[in-house]
N, C-alpha and C positions, 0 to 999 in steps of 0.2 A: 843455428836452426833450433836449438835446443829451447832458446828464448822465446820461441814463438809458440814451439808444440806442448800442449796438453793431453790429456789419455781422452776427448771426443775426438783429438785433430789424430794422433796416433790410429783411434779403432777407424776415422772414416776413410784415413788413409789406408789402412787392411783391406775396408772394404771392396775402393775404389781396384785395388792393387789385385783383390781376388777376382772380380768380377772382370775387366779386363784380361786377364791370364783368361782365364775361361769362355772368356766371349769374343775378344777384338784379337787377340795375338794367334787364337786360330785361324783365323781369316787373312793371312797375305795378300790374297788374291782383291782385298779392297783396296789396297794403292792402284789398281790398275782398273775400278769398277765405276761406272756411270751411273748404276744403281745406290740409292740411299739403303742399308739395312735397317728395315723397317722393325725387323722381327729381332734383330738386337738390342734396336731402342727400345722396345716393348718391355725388353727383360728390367730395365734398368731402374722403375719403379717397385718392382716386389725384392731387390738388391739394395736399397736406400742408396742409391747412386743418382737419384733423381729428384728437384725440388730441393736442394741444397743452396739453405741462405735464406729458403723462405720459409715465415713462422708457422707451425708445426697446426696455428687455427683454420690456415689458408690447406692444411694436405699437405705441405713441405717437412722437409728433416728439420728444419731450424740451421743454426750455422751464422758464418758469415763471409763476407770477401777471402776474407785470410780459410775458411775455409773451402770455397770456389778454387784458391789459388793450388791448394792442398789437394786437394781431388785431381783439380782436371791433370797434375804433375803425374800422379802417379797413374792417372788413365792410360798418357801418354807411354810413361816410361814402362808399366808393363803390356800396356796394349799394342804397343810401337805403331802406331798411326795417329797423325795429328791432323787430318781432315775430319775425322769422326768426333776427334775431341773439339774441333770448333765449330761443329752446327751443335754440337752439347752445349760450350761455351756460351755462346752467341742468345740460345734460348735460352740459359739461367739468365742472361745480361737484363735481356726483356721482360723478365719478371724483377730484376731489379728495378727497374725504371718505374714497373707496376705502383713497387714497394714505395720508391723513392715518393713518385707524381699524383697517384691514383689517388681517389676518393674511396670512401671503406665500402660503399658500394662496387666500386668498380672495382676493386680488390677479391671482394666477395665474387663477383660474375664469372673473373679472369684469370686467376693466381687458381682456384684447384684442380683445373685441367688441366693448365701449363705445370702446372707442379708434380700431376701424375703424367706427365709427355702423353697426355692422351693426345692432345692438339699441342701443335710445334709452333713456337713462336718465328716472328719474322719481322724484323725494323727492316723499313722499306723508306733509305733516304734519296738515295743517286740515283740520276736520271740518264741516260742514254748520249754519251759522248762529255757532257758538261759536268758529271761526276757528281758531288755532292755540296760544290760552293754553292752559297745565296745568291749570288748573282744572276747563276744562268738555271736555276731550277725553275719550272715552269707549271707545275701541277696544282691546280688551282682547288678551294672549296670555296664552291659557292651558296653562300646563306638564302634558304626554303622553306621558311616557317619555323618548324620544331628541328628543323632535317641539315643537311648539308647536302650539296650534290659534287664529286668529287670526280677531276676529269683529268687525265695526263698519261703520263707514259712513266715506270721505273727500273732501275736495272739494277744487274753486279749483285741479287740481293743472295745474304748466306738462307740457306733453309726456304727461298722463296715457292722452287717446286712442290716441298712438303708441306708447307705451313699451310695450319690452320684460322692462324689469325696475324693477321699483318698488321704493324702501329705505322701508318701514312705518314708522311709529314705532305702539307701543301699549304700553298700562300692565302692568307686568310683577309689581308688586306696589303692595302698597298698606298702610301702617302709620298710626293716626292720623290717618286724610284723609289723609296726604301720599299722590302716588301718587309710583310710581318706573316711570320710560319705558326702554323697549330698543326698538332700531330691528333689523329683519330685510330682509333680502334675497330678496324675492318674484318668481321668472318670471313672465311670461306664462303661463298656462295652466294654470297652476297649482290643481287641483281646489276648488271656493268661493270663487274670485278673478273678480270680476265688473266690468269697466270701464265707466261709466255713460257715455250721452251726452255731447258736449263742450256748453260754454256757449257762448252766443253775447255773446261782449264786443265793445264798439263799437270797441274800439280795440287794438293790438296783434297786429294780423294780421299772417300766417297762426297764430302761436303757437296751437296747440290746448291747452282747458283742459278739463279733465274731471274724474270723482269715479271711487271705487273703491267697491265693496261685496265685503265676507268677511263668510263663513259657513263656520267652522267648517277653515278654510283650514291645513292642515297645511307646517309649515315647518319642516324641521331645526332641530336647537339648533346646530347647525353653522352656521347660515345666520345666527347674529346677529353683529350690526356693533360695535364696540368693546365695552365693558364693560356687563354685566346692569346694569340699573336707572340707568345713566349718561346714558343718551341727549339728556335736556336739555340737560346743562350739556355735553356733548362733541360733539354733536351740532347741534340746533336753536339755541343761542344761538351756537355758533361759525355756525351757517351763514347767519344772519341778516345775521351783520359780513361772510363772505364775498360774499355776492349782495349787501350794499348797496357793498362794495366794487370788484367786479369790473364790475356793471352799471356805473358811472361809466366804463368805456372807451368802451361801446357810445354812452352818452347823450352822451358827449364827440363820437363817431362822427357821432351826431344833429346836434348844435348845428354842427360844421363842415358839415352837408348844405344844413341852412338856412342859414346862409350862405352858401354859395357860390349857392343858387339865387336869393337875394333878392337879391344881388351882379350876378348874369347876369338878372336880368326886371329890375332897372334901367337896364342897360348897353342891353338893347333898348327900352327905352322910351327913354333917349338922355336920362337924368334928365344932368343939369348939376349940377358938385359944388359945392356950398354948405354954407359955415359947419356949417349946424345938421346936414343932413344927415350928412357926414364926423366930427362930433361922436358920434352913436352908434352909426353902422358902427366908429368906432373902440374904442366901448365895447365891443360885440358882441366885437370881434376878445380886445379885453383878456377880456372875461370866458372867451371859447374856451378862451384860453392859457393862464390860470390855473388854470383845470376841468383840463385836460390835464396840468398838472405834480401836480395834487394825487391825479389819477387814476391818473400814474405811482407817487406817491412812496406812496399808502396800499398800493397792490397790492404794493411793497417789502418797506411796515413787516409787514403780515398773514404775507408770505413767511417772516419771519428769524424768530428763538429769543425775539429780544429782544422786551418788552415796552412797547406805546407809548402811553403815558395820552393822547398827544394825536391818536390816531388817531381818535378819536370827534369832537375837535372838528373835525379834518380833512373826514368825513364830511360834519359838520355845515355846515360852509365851501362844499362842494364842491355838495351840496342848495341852500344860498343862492345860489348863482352861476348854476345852471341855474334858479332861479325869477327870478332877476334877468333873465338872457338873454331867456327867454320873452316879460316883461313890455317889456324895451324892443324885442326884435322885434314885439311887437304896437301900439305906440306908436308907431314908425317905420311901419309898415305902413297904420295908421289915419292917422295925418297925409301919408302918401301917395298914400292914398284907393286902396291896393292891398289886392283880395281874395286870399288866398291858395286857391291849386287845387294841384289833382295828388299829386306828393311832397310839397310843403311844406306841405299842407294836411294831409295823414296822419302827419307826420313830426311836426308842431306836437302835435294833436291825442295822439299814442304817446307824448311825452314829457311833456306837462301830464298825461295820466293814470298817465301812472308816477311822476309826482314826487308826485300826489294819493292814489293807494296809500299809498304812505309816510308820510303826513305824521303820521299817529296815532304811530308810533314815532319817528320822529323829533321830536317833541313829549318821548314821554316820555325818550329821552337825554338830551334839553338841559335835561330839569326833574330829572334826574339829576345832570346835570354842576353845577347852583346849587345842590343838596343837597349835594353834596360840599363843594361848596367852604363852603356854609356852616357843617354838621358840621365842617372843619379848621380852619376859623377861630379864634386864642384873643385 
């Protein structure tokens, strides 16, 4: 870790570490809440815990991935909630994308507000049942002059009930079957822009999840985000590797919470260190450490120019390590005859479902990576 941290990454990890202690870890009672803390987020702009990553002309702290990964770690691990840390997460991502896609114009409109969390960002890809594949997305923009009119249905979205400003994806044309996606820059308010109900998931609170519905939703042509009919490939599959990349801070956050809490409810039960015991607290500790350098070093590789064939299997490393962690945290606990409550009962539970989420894609990378290699093989 040591290779990675400088005295910016050290003070914003203080910061992140202070401001949760004081704000998120007195609140328990949000693993159990349907409401978003509105009036927490608010704090988190005059804390410099907010707009990290984006440059300091836009309103943001400056920064970068590696320091996203830095932050939201210690959100977690002192705030012991990792629903909160991913509608945080999710809305710096969107202003990545700003940074990455945007015109200096659109930079200019959209990055100081998002940077001060005055307005909450919200990527609005999947649609209702058929999830996020090209195939079965169906939410159309249809070209109006200077306009777009935008009509469909979206779901599953993080930050949907809050957000201020949602980035659409819909099909902009269509040749052959193939369709071709552009992604648009929708306000609030904005006339046939309708935000549905939030879901009720059992896990990952307070994160609000919600759907969109348009009708006939007028959007500049001005208002699209990188290149007409690019949207997949510039868009949605980069922001897949991003969110599977930058969540591993927070989850890294996670795994040092339950530790340190399974660490202190043994201490007061006065357990006595034995052999087997010390054997997979020691495991737990190793697996923390290596989640955390791999956490640091992908949020690097995604940062630079350069390209890294084995940022995928990193990913993949880093997924196996928190499914290991879990598995021997619950095997310690069970042979403990210790019931997990509280935090560590929500914190378990936020991180087996987020690792469960993913595992359909994470399947198909790694039956990727044995088709390559067997394709190169001669």
């Amino acid at each position: 870790m040591a290779t990675h941290m400088d005295d910016s990454l050290w003070q914003l990890q203080e910061r992140c570490t202070a401001f949760a202690e004081n704000n998120i870890a007195l609140h328990p009672e949000l693993h159990e809440s349907d409401v978003f803390p509105l009036t927490i987020w608010e704090k988190m702009a005059a804390a410099r815990v907010m707009g990290i990553g984006v440059p300091e002309r836009f309103g943001g702290q400056g920064g970068s991935l590696l320091s996203l990964a830095v932050a939201g770690e210690a959100l977690v691990s002192a705030g012991g909630n990792l629903g909160f840390a991913l509608s945080w997460m999710i809305h710096h991502l969107i202003m990545q994308l700003i940074l990455r896609l945007g015109k200096e114009d659109q930079q200019k409109q959209f990055l100081p507000e998002l940077a001060s969390g005055k307005v909450i960002g919200c990527l609005a890809l999947s649609e209702p049942v058929q999830g996020s594949h090209p195939r079965y997305l169906n939410t159309k923009a249809v070209s109006d002059g200077d306009r777009y009119l935008l009509s469909g249905e979206k779901a599953y979205l993080t930050n949907g009930p809050i957000a201020g400003l949602y980035l659409v994806l819909a099909i902009t044309d269509e040749s052959d079957g193939r369709k071709q996606f552009s992604i648009f820059f929708v306000p609030k308010g904005t006339p046939g822009l309708q935000p549905t109900e939030s879901l009720a998931l059992p896990f990952l609170k307070p994160s609000p999840h919600g759907g969109l519905i348009l009708k006939d939703t007028p959007v500049p042509a001005a208002n699209l985000l990188g290149e007409k009919g690019g949207a997949y490939r510039e868009v949605v599959t980069y922001f897949r590797d991003l969110e599977d990349t930058m969540m591993m801070g927070p989850i890294v956050g996670g795994m040092e919470k339950q530790l340190g809490l399974l660490v202190r409810h043994m201490r007061k039960l006065d357990v006595k260190p034995q052999d087997e015991l010390c054997y997979r607290l020691g495991a737990l500790k190793a697996l923390l450490d290596t989640s955390r350098v791999i956490a640091y070093e992908t949020a690097e590789m995604l940062a630079g120019t350069s390209i890294h064939p084995e940022h995928v299997s990193l990913l993949l490393t880093a997924r196996a390590r928190a499914e290991e962690f879990q598995k021997v945290l619950a095997e310690l606990l069970e042979a403990r005859h210790i019931i997990p409550d509280g935090v560590l009962a929500h914190m378990t539970a936020d991180i087996v479902g987020s690792i469960r989420i993913a595992s359909r894609v994470a399947k198909i990378k790694q039956q990727k990576l044995g088709e390559t290699l067997l394709s190169s093989a001669r």
